[in-house]
Biotite code that builds the C-alpha atoms (Angstrom):
import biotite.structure as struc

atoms = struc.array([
    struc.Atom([40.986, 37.712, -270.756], chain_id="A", res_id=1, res_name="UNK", atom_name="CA", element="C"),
    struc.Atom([44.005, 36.394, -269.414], chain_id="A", res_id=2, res_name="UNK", atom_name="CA", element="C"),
    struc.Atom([46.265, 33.394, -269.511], chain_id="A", res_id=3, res_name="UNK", atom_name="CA", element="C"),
    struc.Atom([48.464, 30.902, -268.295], chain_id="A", res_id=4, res_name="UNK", atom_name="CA", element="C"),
    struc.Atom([50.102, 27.392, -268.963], chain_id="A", res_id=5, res_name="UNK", atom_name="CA", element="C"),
    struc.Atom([50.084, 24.752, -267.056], chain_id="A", res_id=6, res_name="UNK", atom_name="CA", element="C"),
    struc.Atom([53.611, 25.045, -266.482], chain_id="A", res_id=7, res_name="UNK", atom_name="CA", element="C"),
    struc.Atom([53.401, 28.662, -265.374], chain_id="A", res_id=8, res_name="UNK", atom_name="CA", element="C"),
    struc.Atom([50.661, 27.660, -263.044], chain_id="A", res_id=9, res_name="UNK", atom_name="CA", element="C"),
    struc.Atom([52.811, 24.999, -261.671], chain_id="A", res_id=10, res_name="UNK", atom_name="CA", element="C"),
    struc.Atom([55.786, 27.261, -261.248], chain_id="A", res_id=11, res_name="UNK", atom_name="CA", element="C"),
    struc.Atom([53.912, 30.235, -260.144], chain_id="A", res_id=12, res_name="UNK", atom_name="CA", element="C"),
    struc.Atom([50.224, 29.825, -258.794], chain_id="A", res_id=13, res_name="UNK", atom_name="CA", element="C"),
    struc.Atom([50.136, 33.152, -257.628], chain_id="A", res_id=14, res_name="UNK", atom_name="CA", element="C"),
    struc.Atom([50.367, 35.047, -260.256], chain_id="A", res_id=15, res_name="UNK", atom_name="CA", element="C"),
    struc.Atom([47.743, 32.892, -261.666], chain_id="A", res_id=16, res_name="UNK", atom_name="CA", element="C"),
    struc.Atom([45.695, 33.739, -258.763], chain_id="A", res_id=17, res_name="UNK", atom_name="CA", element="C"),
    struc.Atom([46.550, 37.787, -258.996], chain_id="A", res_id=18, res_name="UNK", atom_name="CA", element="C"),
    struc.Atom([45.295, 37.172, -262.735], chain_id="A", res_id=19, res_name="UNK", atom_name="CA", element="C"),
    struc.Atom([42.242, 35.726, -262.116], chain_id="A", res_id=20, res_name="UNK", atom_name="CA", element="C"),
    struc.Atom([41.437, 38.486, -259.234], chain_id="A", res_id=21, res_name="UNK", atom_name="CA", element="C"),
    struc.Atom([41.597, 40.775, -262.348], chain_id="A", res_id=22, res_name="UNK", atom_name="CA", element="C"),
    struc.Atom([40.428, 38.499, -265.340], chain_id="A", res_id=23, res_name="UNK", atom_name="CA", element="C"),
    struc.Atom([39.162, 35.279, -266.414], chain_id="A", res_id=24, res_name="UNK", atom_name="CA", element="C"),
    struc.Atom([42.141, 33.514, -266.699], chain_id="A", res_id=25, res_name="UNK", atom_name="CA", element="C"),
    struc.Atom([42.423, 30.682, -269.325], chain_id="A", res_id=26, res_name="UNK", atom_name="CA", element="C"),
    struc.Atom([44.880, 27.823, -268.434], chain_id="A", res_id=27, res_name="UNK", atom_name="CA", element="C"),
    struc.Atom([46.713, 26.423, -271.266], chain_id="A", res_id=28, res_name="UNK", atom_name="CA", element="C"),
    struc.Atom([47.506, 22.701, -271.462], chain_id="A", res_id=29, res_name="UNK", atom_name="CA", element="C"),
    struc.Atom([50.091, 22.159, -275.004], chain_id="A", res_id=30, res_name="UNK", atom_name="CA", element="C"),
    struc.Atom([48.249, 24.884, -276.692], chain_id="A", res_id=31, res_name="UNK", atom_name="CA", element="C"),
    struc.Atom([44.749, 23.593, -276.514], chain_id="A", res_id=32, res_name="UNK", atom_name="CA", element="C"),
    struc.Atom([42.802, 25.585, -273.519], chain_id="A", res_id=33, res_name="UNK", atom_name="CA", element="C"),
    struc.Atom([42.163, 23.075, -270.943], chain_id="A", res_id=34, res_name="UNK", atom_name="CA", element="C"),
    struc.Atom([40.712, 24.700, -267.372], chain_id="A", res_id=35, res_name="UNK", atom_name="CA", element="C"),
    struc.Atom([38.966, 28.641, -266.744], chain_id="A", res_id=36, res_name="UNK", atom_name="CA", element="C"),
    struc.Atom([39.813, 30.529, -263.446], chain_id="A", res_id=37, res_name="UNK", atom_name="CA", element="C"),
    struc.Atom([37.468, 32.794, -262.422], chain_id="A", res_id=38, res_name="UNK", atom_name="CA", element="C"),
    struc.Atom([38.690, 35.089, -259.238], chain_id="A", res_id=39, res_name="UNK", atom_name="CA", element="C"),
    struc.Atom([35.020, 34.971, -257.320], chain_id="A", res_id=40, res_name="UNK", atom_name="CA", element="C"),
    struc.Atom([35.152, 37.833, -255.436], chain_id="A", res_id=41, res_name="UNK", atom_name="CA", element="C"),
    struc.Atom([35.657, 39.880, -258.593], chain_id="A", res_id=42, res_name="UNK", atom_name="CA", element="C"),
    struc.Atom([32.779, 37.743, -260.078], chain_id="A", res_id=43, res_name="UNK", atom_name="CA", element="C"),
    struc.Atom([30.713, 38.596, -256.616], chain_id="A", res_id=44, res_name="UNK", atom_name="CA", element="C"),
    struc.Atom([29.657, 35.215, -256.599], chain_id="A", res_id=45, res_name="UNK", atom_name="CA", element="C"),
    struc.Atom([30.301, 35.177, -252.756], chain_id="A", res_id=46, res_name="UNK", atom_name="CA", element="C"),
    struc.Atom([27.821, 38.191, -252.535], chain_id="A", res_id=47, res_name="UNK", atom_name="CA", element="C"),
    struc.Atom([24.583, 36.060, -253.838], chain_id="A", res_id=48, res_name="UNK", atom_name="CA", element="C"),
    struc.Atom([22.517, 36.021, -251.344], chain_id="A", res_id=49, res_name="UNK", atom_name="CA", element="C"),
    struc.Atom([22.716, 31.718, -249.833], chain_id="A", res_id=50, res_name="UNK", atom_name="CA", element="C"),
    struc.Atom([26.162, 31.213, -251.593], chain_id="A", res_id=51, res_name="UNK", atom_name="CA", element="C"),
    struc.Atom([28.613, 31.346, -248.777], chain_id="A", res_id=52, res_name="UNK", atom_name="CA", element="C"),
    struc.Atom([26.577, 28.814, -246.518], chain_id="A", res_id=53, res_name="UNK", atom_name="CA", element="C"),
    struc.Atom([26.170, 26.497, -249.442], chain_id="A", res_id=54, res_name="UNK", atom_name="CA", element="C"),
    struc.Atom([30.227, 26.531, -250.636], chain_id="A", res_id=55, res_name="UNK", atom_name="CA", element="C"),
    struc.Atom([30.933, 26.645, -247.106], chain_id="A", res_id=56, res_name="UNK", atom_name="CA", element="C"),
    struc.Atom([28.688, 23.522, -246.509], chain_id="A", res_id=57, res_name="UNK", atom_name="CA", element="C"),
    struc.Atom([29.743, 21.643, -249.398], chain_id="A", res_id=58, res_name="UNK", atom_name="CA", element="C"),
    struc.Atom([33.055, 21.568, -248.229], chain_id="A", res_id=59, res_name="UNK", atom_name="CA", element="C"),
    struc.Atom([33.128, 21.137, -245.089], chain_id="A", res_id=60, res_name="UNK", atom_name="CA", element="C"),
    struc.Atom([30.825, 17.747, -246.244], chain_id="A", res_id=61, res_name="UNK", atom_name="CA", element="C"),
    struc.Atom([33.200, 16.553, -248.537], chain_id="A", res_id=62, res_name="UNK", atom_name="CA", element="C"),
    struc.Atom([36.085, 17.025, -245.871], chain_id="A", res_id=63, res_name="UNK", atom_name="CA", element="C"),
    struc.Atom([37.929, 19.632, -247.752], chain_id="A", res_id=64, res_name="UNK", atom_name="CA", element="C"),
    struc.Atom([37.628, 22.226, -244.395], chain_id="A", res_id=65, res_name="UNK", atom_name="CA", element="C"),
    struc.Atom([37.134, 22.232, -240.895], chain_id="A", res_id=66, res_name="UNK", atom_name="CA", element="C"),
    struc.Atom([34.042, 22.986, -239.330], chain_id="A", res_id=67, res_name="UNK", atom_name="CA", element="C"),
    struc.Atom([35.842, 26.482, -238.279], chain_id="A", res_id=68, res_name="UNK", atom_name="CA", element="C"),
    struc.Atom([36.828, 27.187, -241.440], chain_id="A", res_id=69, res_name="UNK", atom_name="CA", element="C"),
    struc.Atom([33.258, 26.678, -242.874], chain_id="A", res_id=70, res_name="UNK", atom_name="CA", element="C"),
    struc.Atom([31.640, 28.396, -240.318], chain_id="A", res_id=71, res_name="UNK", atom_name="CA", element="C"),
    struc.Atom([33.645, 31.200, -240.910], chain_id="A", res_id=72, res_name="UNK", atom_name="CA", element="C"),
    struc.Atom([33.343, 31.031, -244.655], chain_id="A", res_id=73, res_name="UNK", atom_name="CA", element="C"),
    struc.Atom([29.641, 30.747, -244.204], chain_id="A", res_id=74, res_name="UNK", atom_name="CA", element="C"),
    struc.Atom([29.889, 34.006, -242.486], chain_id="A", res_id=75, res_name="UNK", atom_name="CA", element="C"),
    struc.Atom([28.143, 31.988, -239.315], chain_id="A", res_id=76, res_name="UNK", atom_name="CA", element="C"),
    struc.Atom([29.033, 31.674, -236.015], chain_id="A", res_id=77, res_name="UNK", atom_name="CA", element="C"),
    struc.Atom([30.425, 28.003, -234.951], chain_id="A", res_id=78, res_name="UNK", atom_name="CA", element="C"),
    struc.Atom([27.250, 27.102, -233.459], chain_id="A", res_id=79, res_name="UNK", atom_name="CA", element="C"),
    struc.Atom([24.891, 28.302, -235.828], chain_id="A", res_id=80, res_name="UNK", atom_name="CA", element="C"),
    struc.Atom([26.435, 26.556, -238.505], chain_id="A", res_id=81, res_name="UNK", atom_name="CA", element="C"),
    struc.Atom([26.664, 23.332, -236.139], chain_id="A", res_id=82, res_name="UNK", atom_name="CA", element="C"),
    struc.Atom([22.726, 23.573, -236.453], chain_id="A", res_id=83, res_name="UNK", atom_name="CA", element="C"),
    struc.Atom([23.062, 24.280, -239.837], chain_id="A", res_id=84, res_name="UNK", atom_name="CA", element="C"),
    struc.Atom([24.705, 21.404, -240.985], chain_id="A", res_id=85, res_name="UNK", atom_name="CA", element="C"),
    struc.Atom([23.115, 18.818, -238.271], chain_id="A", res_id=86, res_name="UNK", atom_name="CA", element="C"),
    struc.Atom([19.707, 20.034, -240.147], chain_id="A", res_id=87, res_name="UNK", atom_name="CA", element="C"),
    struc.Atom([21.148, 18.652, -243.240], chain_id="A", res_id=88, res_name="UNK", atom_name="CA", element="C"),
    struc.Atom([22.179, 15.510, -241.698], chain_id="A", res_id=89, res_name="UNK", atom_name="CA", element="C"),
    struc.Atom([26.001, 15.740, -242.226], chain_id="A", res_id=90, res_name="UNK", atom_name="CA", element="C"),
    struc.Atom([27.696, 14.278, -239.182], chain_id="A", res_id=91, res_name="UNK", atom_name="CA", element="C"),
    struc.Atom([29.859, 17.115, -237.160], chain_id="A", res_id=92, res_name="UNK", atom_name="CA", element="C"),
    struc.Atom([31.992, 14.387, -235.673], chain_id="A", res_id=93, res_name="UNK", atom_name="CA", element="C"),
    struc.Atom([33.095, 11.920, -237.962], chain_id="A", res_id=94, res_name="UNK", atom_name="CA", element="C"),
    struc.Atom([34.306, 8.881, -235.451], chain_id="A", res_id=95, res_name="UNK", atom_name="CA", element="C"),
    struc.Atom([35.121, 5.086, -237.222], chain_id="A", res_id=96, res_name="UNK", atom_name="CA", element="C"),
    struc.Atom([34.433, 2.368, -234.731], chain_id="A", res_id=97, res_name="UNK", atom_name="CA", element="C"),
    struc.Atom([37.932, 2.307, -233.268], chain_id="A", res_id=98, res_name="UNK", atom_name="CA", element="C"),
    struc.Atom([37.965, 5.634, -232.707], chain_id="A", res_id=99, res_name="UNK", atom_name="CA", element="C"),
    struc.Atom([35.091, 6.011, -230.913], chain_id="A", res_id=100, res_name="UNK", atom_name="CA", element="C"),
    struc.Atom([35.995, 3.199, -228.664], chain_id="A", res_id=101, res_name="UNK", atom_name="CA", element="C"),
    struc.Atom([38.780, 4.191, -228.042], chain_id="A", res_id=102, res_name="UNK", atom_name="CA", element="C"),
    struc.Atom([37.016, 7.468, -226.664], chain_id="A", res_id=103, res_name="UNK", atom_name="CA", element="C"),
    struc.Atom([34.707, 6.072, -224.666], chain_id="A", res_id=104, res_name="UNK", atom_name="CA", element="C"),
    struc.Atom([37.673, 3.693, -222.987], chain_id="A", res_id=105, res_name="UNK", atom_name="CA", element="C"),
    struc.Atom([38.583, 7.149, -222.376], chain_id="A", res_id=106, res_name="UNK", atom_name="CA", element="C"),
    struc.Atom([36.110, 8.275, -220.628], chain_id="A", res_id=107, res_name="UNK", atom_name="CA", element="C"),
    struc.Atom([35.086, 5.334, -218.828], chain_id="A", res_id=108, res_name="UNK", atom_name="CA", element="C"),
    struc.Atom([39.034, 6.067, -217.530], chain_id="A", res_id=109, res_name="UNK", atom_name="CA", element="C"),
    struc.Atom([38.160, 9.812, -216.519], chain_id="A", res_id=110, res_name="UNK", atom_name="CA", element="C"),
    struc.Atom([34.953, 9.202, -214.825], chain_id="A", res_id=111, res_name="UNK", atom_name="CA", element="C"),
    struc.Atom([36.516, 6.434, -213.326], chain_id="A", res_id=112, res_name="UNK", atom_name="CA", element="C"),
    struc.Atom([38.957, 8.738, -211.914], chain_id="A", res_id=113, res_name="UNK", atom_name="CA", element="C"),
    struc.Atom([36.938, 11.903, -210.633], chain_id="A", res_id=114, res_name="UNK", atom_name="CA", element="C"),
])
């Protein structure tokens, strides 16, 4: 087991990161241990069979990557995981009102011109 404080994580996350590849990696906050990293591909956790979809969907729900990025992480192709996702009912397209007016204002302008 390995270890860091919060300061050296701060000041150097990679080496953090290299640390946890290896080891569990304890993060110290004023000498009381206060977080655990765990390096997942050394764990394999990636390798259980429905994990990468369900990080990969997780994330993308909660905005935290694109819907490239999960699809890739997912080890799906873009459309696939479009499915995927729409199955769940997690919106692919996440428009507010303005926005999507302001698309189909668009549009109405394109047609309008072709």
């Amino acid at each position: 087991m390995e270890s860091v404080n919060v300061s050296g994580l701060k000041n150097n996350p990679t080496e953090a990161l290299r640390k946890a590849r290896r080891d569990v990696v304890v993060v110290m906050n004023r000498h009381q241990p206060d977080a655990l990293m765990v390096g997942i591909e050394a764990a394999g956790v990636l390798d259980a069979r429905g994990v990468r979809p369900a990080l990969a969907t997780a994330l993308f729900r909660d905005g935290h990557l694109s819907l490239a990025r999960a699809a890739h992480l997912a080890d799906m192709p873009l459309g696939e995981f479009v499915k995927h996702v729409s199955r769940l009912g997690i919106p692919v397209v996440r428009l507010d009102a303005d926005e999507a007016s302001k698309d189909m204002d668009t549009l109405d302008e394109w047609l309008a011109s072709s």
